[in-house]
MDAnalysis code that builds the backbone (N, CA, C; Angstrom):
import MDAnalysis as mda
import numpy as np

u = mda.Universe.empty(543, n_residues=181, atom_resindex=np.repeat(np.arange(181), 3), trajectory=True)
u.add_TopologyAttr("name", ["N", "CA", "C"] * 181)
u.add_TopologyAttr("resid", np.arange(1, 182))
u.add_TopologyAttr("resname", ["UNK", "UNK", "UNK", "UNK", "UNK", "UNK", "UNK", "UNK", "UNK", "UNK", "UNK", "UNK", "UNK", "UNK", "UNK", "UNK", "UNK", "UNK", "UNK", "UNK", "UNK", "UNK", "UNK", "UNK", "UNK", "UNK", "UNK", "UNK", "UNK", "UNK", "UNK", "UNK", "UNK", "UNK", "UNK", "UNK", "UNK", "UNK", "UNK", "UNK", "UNK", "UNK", "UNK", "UNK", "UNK", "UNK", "UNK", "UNK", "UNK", "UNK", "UNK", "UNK", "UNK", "UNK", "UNK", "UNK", "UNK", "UNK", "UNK", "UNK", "UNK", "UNK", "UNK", "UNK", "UNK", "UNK", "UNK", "UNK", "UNK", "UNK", "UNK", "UNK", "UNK", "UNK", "UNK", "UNK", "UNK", "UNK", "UNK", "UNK", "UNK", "UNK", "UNK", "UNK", "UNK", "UNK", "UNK", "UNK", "UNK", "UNK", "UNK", "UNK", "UNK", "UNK", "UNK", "UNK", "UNK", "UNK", "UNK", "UNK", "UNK", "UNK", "UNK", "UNK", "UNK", "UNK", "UNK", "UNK", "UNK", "UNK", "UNK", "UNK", "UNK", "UNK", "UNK", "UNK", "UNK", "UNK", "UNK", "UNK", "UNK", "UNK", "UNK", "UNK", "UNK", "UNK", "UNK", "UNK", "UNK", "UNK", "UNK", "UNK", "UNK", "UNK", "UNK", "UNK", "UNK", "UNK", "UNK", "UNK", "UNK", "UNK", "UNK", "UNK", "UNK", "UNK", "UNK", "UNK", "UNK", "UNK", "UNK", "UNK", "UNK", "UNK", "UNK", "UNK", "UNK", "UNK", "UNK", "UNK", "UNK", "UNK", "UNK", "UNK", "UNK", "UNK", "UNK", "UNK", "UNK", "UNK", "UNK", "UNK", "UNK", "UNK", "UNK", "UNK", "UNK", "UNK", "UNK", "UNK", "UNK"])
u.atoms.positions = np.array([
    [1.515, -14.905, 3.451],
    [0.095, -14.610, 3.385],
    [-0.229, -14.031, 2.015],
    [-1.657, -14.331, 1.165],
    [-1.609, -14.166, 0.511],
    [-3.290, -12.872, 0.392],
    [-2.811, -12.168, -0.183],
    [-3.964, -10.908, 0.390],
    [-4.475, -10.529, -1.009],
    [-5.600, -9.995, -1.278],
    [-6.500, -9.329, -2.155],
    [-6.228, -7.791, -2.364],
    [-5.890, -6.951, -3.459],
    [-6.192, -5.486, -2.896],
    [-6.568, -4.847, -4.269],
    [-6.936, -4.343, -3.928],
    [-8.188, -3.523, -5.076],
    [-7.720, -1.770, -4.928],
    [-7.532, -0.829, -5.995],
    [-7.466, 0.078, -5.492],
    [-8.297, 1.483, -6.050],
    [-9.256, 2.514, -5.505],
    [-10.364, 3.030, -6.491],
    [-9.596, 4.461, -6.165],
    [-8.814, 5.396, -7.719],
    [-8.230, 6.159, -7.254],
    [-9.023, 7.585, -7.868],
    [-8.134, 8.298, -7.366],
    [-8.623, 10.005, -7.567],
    [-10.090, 10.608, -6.576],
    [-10.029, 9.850, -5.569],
    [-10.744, 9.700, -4.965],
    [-11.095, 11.562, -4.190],
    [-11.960, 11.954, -3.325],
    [-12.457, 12.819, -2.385],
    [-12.325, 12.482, -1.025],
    [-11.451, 12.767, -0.417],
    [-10.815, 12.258, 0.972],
    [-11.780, 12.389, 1.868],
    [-12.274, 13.605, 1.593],
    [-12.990, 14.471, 3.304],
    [-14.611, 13.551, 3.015],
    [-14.860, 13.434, 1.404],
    [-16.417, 12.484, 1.486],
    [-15.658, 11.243, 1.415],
    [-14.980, 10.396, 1.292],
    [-14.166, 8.959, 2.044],
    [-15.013, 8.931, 3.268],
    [-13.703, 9.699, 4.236],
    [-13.652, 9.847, 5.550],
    [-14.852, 9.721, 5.869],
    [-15.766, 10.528, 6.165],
    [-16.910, 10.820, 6.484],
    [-17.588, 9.720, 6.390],
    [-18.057, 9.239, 4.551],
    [-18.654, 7.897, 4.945],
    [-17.980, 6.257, 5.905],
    [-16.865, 6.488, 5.954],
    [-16.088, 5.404, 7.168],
    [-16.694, 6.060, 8.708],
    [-16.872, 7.394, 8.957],
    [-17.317, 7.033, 10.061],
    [-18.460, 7.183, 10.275],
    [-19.128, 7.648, 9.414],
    [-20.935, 7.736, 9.123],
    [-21.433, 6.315, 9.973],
    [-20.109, 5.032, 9.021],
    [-20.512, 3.978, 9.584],
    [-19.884, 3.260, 10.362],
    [-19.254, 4.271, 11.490],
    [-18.502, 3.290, 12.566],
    [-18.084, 2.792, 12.340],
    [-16.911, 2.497, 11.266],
    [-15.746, 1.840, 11.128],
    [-14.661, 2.225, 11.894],
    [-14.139, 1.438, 12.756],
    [-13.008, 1.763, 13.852],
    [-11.819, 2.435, 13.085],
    [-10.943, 3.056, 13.285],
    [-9.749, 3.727, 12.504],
    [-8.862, 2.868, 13.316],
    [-8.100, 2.215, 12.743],
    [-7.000, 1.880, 13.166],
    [-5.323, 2.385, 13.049],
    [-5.287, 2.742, 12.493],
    [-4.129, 3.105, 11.752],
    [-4.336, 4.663, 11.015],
    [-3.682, 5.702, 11.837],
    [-3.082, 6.729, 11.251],
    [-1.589, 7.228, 11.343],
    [-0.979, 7.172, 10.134],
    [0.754, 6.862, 10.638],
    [1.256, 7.496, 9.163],
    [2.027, 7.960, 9.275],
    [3.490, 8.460, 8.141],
    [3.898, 7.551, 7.938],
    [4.135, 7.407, 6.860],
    [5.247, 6.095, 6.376],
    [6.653, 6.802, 5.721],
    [7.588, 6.674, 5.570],
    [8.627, 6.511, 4.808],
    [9.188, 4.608, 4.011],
    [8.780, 4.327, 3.027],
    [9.254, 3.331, 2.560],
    [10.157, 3.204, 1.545],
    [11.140, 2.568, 2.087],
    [12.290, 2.468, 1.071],
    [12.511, 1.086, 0.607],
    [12.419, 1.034, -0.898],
    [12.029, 0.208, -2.001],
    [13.522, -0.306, -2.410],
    [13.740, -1.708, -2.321],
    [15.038, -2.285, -2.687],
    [14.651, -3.514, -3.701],
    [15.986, -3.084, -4.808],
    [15.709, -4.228, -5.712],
    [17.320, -4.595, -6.036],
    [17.462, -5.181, -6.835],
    [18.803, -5.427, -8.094],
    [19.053, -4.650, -8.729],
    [20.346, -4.683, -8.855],
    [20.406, -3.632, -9.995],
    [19.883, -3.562, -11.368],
    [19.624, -4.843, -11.650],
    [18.805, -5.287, -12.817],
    [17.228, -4.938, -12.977],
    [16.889, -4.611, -11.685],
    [15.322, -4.141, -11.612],
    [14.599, -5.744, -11.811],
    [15.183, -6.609, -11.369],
    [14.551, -8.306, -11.234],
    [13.524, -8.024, -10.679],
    [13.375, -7.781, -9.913],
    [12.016, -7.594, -8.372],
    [10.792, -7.127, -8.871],
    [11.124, -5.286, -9.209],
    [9.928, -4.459, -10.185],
    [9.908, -4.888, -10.974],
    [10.683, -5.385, -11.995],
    [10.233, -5.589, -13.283],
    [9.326, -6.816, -13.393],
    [9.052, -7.949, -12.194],
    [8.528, -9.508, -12.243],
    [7.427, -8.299, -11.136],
    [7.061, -7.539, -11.329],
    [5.585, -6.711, -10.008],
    [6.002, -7.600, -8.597],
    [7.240, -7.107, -8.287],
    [7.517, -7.428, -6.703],
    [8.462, -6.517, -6.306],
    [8.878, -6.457, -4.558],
    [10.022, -5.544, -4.291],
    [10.202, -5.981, -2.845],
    [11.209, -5.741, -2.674],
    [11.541, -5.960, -1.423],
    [11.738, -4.374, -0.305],
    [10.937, -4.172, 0.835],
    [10.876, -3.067, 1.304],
    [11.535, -2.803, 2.669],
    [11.718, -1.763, 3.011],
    [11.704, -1.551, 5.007],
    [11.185, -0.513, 4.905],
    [9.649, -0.259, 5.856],
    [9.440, 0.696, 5.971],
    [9.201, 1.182, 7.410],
    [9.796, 2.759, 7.483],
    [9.232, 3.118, 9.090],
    [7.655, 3.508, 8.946],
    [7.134, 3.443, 9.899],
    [6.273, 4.012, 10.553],
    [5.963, 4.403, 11.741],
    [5.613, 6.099, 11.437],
    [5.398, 6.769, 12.571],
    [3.800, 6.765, 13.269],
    [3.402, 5.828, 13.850],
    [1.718, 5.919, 14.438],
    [1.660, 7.064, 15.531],
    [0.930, 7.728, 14.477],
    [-0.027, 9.148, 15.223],
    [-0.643, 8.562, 16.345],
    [-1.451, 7.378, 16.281],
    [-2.416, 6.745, 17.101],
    [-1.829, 6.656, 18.688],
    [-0.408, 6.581, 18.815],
    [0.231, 6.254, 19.865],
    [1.645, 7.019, 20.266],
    [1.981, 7.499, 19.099],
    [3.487, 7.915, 19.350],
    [4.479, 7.069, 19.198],
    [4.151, 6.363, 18.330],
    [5.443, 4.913, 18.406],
    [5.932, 5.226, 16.846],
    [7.166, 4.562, 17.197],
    [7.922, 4.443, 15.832],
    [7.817, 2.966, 15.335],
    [7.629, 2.110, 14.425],
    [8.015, 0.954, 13.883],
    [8.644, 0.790, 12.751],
    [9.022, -0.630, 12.303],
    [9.841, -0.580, 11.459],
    [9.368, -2.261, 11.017],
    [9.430, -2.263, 9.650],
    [8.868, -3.638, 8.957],
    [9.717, -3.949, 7.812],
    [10.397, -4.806, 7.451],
    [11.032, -5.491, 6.188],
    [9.809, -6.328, 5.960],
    [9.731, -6.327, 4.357],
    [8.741, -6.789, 3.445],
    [8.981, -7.356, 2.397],
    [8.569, -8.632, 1.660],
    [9.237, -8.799, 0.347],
    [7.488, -9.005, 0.165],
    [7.141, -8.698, -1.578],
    [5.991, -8.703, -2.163],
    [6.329, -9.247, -3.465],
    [5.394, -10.446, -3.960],
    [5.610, -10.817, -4.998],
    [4.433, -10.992, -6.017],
    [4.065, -10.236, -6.904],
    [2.174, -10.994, -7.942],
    [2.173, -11.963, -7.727],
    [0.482, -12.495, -7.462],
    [0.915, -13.780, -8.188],
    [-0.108, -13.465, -8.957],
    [-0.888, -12.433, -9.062],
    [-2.368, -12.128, -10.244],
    [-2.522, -11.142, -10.390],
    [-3.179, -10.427, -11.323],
    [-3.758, -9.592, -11.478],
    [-4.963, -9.731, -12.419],
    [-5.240, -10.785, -12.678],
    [-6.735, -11.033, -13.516],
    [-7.701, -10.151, -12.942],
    [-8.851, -9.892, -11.791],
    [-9.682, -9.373, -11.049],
    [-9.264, -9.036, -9.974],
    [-8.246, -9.272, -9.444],
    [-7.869, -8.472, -8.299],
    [-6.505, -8.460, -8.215],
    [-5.409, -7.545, -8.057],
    [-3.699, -7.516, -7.414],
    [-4.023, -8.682, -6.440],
    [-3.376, -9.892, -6.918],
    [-3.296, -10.801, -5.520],
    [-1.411, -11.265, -5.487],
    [-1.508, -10.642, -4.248],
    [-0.069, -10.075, -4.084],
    [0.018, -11.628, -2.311],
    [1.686, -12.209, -2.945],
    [2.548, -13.056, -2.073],
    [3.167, -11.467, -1.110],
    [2.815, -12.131, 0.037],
    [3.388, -10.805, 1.115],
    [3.648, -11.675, 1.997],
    [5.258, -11.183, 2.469],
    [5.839, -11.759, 3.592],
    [6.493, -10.584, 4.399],
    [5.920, -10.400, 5.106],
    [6.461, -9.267, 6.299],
    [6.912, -9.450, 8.327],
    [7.887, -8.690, 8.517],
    [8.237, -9.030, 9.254],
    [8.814, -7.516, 10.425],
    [7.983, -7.435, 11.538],
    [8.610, -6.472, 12.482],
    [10.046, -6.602, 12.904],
    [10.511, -5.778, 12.694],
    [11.752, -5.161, 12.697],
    [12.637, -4.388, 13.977],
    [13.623, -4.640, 14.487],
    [13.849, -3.460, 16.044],
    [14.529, -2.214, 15.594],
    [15.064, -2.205, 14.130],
    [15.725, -1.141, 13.470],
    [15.777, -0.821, 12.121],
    [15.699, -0.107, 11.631],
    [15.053, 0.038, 10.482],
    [16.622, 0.227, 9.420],
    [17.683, 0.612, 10.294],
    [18.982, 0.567, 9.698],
    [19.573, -0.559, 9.553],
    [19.206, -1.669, 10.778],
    [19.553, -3.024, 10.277],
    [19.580, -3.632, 9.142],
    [17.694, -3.248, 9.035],
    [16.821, -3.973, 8.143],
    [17.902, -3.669, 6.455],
    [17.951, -2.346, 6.745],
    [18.743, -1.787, 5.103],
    [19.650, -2.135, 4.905],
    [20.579, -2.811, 5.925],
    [21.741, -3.643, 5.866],
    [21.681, -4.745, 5.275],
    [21.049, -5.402, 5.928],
    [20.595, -6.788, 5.539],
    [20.277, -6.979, 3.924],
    [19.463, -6.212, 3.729],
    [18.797, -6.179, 1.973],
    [20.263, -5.659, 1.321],
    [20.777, -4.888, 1.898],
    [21.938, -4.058, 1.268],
    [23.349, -5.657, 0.669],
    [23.177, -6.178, 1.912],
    [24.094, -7.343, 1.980],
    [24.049, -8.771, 1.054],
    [22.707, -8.330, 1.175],
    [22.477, -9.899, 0.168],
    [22.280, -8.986, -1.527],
    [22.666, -7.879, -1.787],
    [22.905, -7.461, -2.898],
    [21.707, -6.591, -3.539],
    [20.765, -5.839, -2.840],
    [20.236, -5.144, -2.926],
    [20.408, -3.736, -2.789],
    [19.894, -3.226, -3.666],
    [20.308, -1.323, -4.005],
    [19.062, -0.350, -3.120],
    [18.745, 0.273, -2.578],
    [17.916, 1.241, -2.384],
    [17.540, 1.711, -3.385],
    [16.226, 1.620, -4.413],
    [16.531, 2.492, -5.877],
    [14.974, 3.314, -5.359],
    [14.059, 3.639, -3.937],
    [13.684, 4.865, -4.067],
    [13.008, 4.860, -2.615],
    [12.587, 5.923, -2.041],
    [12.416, 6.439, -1.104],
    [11.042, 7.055, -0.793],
    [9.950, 6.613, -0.948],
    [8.754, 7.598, -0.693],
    [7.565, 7.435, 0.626],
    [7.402, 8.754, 0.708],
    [6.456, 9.458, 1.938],
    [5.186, 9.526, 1.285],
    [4.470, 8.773, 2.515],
    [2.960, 8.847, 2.155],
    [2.539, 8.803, 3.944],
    [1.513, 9.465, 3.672],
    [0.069, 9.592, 4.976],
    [-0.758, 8.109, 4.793],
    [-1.248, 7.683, 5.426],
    [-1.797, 6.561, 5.501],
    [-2.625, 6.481, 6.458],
    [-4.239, 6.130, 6.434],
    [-5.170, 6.074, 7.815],
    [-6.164, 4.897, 7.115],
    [-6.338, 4.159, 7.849],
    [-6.811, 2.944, 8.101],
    [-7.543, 2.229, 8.810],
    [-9.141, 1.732, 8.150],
    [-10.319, 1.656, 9.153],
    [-10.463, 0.327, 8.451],
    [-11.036, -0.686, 9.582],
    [-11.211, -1.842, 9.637],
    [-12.897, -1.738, 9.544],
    [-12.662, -3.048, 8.277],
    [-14.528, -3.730, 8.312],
    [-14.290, -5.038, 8.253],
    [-14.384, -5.622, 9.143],
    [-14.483, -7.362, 9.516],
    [-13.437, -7.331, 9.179],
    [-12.704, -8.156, 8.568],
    [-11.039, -8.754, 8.248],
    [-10.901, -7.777, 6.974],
    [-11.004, -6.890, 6.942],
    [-10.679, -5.837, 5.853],
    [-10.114, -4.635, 6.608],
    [-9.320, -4.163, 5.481],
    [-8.854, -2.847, 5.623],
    [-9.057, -1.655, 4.763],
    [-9.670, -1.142, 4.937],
    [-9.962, 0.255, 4.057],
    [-8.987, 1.406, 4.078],
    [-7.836, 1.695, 3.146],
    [-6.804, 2.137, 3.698],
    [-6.756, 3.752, 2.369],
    [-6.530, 5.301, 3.185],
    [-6.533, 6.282, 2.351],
    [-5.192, 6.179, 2.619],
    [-4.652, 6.708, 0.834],
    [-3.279, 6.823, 1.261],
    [-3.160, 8.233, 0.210],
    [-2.260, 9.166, 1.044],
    [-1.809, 10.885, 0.410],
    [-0.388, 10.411, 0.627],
    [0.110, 10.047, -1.042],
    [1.432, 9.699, -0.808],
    [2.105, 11.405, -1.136],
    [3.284, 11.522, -1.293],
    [3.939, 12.940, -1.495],
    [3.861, 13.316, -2.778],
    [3.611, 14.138, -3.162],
    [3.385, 14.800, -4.606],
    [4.143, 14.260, -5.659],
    [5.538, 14.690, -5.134],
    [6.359, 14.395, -6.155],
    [6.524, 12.725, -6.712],
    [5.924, 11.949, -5.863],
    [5.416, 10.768, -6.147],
    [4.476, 10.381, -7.046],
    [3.029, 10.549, -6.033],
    [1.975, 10.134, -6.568],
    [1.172, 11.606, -6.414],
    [0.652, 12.132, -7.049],
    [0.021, 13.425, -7.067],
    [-1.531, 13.376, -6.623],
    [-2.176, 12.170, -6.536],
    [-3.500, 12.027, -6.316],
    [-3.510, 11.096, -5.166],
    [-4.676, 11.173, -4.349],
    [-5.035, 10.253, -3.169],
    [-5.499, 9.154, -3.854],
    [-5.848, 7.801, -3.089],
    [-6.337, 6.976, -3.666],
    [-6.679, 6.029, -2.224],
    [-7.743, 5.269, -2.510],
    [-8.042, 3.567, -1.100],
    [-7.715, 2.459, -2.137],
    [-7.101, 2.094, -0.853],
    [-6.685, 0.978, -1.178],
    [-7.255, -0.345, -0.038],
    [-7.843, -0.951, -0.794],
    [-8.176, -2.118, -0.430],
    [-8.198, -3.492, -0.015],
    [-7.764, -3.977, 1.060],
    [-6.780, -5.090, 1.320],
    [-7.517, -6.062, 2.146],
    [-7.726, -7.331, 1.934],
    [-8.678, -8.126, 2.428],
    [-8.404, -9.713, 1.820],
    [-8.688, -10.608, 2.574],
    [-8.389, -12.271, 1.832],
    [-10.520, -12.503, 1.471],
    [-10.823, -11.696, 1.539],
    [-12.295, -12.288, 1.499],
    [-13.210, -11.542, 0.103],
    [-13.406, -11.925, -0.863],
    [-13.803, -11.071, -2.602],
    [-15.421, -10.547, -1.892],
    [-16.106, -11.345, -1.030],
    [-17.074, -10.779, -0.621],
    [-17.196, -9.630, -0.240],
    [-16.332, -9.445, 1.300],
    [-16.175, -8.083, 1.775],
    [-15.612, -6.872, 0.971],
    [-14.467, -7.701, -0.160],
    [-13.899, -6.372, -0.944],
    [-15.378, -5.682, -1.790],
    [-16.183, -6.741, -2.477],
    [-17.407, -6.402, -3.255],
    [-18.167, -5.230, -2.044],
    [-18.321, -5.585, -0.935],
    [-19.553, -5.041, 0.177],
    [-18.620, -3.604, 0.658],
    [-17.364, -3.545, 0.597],
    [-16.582, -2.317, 0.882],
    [-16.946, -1.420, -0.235],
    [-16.656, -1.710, -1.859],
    [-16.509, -0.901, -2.988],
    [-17.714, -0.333, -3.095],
    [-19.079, -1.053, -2.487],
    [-20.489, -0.854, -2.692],
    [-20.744, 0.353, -1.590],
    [-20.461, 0.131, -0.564],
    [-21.125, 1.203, 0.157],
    [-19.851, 2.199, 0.632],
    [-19.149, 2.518, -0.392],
    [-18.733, 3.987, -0.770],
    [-18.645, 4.115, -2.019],
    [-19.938, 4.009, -2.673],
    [-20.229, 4.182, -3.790],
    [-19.886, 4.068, -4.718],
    [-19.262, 3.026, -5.145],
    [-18.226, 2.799, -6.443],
    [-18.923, 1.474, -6.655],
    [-18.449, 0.624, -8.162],
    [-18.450, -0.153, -8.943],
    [-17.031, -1.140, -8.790],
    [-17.409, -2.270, -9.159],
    [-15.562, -3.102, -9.164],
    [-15.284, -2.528, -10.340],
    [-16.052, -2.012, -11.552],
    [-15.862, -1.525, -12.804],
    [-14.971, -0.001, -12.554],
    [-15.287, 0.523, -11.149],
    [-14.291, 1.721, -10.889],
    [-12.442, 1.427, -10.033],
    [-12.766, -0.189, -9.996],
    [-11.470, -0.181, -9.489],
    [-10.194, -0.726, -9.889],
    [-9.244, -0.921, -9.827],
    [-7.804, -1.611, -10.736],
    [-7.426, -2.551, -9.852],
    [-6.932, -3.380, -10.626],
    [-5.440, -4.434, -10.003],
    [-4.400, -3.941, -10.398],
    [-4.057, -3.005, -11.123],
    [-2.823, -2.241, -10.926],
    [-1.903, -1.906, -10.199],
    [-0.398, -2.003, -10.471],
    [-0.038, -1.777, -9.699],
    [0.121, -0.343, -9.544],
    [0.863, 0.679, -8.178],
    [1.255, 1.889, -8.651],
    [1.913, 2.277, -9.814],
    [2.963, 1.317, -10.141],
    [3.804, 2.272, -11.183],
    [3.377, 2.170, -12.425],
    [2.018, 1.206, -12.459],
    [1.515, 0.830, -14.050],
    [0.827, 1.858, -14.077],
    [-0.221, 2.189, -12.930],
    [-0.947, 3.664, -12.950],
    [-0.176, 4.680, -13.198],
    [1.020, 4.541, -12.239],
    [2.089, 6.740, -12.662],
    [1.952, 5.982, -14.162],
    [2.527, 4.932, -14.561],
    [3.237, 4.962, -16.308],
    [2.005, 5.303, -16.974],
    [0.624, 4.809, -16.799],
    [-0.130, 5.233, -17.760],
    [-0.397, 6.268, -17.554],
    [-0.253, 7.122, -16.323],
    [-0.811, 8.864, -16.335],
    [0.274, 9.381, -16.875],
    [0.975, 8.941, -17.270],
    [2.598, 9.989, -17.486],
    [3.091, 10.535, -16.484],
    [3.301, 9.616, -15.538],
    [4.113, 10.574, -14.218],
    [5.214, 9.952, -13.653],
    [6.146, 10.362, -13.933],
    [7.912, 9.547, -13.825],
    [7.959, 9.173, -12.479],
    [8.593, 7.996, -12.195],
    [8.539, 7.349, -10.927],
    [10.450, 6.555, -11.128],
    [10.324, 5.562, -10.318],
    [11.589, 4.847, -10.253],
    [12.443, 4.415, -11.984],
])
């Protein structure tokens, strides 16, 4: 699948929030993540803006644990991150690290983020508070196959496409100066 995501950062969480439910946008998704990021030792994966992942998630929403292997690959970044995503539910999340481990993949990092997630038509409006020592600022992230809805999302929480990136994370930490993988 091939998905759209836009992301408008340094954002104000609590005025976010508020305007998502001002307008009845359903929440779908509030969950912990732990994702652990596997590449080569060569850094092939990150260095071409792709990676191969397993991540748990813990959904607040229910009490469930899950678990997802992921491979992500660019294929743009002209006007929007348009990111190759192939993902797949998982019954163990230790398997999953096996598997990547086996076909010659390293674990090269480990990060915790909060994540809550409200749906507008086939969109996802997603806040993410990753862990400090990560990413130090909140940010939405925007994920959708439709440029319309991403335009009609950025608009009525007050932003510009002129306020948002196709960036990836680590191009953002590298240009703030904030050491990552």
């Amino acid at each position: 699948m091939n998905e759209i995501e836009t992301r408008l950062l340094d954002i104000n969480v609590d005025i976010i929030r508020q305007k998502l439910i001002d307008l009845n946008l359903p929440l779908v998704k509030k969950e912990n993540q732990i994702n652990d990021i596997y590449d080569f030792d060569d850094k092939r994966l990150l260095n071409n803006k792709g990676y191969a992942r397993i991540r748990t998630v813990q959904n607040m929403l229910d009490s469930t644990t899950h678990y997802y292997m992921t491979v992500k690959k660019l294929l743009s970044q002209e006007k929007y991150k348009v990111m190759e995503e192939n993902e797949t539910e998982i019954l163990s999340g230790d398997e999953g690290k096996k598997i990547l481990t086996a076909l010659g993949l390293s674990n090269i990092s480990s990060i915790k983020k909060y994540r809550e997630s409200y749906k507008y038509k086939n969109s996802l409006i997603e806040i993410d508070i990753n862990d400090k020592s990560f990413c130090p600022f909140p940010y939405i992230e925007i994920e959708t196959s439709n440029e319309d809805e991403l335009k009609e999302i950025v608009k009525f929480l007050g932003y510009t496409l002129a306020d948002t990136t196709s960036k990836t994370i680590y191009e953002i930490l590298n240009e703030k100066g904030i050491r990552h993988i």
